[in-house]
C-alpha positions in Angstrom: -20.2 11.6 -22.3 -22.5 8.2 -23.3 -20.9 5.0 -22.7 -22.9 1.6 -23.3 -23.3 -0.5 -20.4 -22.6 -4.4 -20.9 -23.0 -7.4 -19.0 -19.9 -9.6 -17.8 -20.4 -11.8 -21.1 -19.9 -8.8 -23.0 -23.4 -7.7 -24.1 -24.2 -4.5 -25.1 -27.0 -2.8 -22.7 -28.3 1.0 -22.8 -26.5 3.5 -22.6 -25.3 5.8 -19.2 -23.8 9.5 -18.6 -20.6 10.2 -17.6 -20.2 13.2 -15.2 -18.2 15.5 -17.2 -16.6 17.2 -14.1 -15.6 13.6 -13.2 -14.4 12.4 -16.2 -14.2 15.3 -18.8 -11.4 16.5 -17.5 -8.2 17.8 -19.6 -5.3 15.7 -17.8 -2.1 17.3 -17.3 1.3 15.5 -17.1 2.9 17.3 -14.2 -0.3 17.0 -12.1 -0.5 13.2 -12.3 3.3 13.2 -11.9 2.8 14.6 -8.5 -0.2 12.5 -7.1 1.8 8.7 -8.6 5.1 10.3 -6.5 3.0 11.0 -3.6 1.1 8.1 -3.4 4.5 5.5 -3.8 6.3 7.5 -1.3 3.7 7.0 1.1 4.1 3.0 0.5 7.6 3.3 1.8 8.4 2.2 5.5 10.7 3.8 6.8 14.0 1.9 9.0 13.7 1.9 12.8 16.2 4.2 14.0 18.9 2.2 15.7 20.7 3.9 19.3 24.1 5.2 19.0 27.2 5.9 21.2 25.6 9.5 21.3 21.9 7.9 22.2 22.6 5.4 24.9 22.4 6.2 28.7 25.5 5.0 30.1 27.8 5.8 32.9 30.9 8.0 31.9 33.0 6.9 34.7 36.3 5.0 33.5 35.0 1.6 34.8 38.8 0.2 35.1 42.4 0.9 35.9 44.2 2.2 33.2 47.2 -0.5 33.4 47.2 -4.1 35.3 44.0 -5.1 34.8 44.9 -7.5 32.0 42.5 -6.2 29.3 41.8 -4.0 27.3 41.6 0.0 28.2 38.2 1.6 27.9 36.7 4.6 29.5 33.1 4.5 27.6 30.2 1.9 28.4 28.4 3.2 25.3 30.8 1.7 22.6 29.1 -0.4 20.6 31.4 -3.8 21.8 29.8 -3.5 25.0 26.3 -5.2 25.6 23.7 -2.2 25.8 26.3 0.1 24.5 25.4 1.9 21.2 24.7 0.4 17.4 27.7 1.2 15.5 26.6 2.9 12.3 23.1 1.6 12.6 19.8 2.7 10.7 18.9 6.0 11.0 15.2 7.1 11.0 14.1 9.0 7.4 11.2 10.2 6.2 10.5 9.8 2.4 7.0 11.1 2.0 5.6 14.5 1.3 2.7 16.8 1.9 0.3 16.9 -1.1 -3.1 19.0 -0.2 -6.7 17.0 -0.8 -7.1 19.3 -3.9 -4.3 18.2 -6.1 -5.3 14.8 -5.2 -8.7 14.8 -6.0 -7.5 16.8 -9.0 -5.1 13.9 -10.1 -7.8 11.4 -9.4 -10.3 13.0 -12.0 -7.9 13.3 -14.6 -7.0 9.9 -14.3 -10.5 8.7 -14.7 -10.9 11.4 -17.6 -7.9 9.8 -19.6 -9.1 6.3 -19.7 -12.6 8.1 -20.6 -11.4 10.0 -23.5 -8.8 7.1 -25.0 -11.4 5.3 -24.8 -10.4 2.8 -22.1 -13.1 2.9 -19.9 -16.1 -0.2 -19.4 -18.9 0.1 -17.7 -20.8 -3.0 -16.6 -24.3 -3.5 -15.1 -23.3 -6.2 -12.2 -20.1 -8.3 -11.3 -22.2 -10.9 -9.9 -21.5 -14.1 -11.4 -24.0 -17.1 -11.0 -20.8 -19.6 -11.3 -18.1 -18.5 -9.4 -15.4 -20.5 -11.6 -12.0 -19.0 -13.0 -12.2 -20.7 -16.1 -15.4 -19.6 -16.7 -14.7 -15.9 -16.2 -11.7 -15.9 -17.7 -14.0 -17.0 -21.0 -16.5 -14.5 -20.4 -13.6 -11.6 -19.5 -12.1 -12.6 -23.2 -14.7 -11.4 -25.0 -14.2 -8.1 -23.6 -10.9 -7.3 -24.8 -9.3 -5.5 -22.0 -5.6 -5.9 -22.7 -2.7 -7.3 -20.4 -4.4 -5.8 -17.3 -7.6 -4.1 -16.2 -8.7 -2.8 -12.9 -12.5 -3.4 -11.7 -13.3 -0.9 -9.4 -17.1 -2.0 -7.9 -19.2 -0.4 -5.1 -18.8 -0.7 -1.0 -17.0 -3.8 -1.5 -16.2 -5.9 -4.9 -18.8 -8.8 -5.3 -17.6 -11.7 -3.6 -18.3 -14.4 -6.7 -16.6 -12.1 -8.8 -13.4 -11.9 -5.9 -12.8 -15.4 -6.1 -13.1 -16.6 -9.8 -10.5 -13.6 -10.6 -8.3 -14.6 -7.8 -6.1 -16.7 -9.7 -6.2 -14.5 -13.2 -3.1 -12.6 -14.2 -3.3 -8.7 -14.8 -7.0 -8.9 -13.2 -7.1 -6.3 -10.1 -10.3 -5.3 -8.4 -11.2 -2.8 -5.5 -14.4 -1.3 -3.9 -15.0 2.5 -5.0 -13.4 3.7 -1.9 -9.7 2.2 -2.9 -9.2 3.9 -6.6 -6.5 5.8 -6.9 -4.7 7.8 -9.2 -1.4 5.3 -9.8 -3.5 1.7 -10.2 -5.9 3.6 -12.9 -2.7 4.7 -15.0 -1.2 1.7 -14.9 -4.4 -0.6 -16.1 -4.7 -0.4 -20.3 -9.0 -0.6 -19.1 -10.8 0.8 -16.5 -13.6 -1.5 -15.7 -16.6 0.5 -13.4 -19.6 -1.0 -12.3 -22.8 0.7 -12.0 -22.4 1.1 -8.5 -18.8 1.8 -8.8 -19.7 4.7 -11.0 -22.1 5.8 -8.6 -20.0 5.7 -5.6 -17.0 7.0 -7.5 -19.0 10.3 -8.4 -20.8 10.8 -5.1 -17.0 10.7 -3.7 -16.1 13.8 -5.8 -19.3 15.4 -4.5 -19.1 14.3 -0.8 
């Protein structure tokens, strides 16, 4: 697959070659379905288990007389209204994530990239470098490009840093080195936007 390469100010350059094992793939629901599950699961923290009655180390002598001692009677240093005693109903430790093998993911990862490629979604630009590193400025510049309510601009090792700053501030404007795409920020952007050396990275990834 061609796709014309433009500059940041929306000029039309020569054309380049999409890998079609990267980006020709034929996407399937269920498959992307259970890479975006994965992948938010993962985000969750699980609680800090707390130390109940059952989990505390105390003594299980009866600590007092039964009557005449002018309080209350207890037998158990572990109840929770005792300091160091146990958490009464506290948070329990739970695991939310599950095992997905590296071929599914990789697998989810190039049909994402293959549905932005065939709707047409995908942007290929020669450089984010910017010789004025100014928000207004880019967010002129990034009009002319038409990339909808939110894009994601996926660069090289590391996202050029004039680019980083003037976008900082710009709503639905996400960018990450090649080495952070991923399967749920691609489906959620309306365009891909891929450098030259994000492309490059990006395919040498699959073939690494």
């Amino acid at each position: 697959m061609k796709v014309k390469v433009h500059t940041i100010d929306g000029k039309a350059g020569a054309d380049i070659d999409l890998n079609d094992d990267v980006f020709g793939v034929d996407p399937r629901a269920d498959i992307l379905h259970r890479v975006v599950s994965w992948q938010l699961e993962k985000r969750r923290g699980p609680a800090r288990a707390a130390r109940e009655r059952s989990d505390v180390s105390r003594t299980g002598k009866k600590f007092g007389n039964q009557k005449g001692g002018g309080t209350a009677r207890h037998g158990d240093r572990a109840a929770p209204i005792f300091i160091g005693g146990g958490k009464a109903h506290g948070p329990r430790a739970r695991t939310f994530g599950h095992s997905l093998n590296k071929k599914i993911r990789t697998l989810g990862l190039k049909m994402a990239l293959s549905d932005k490629a065939k709707g047409g979604k995908i942007l290929v630009l020669d450089t984010l470098e910017l010789k004025d590193a100014k928000t207004k400025a880019l967010a002129g510049q990034l009009g002319k490009l038409e990339l909808g309510n939110r894009a994601l601009f996926i660069d090289g090792d590391a996202v050029h840093e004039s680019f980083a700053m003037a976008s900082a501030n710009l709503i639905g404007i996400n960018s990450m080195p090649a080495m952070g795409a991923n399967v749920y920020d691609i489906l959620r952007a309306d365009t891909l936007v891929l450098t030259r050396a994000g492309l490059e990275k990006l395919e040498a990834r699959f073939n690494g």
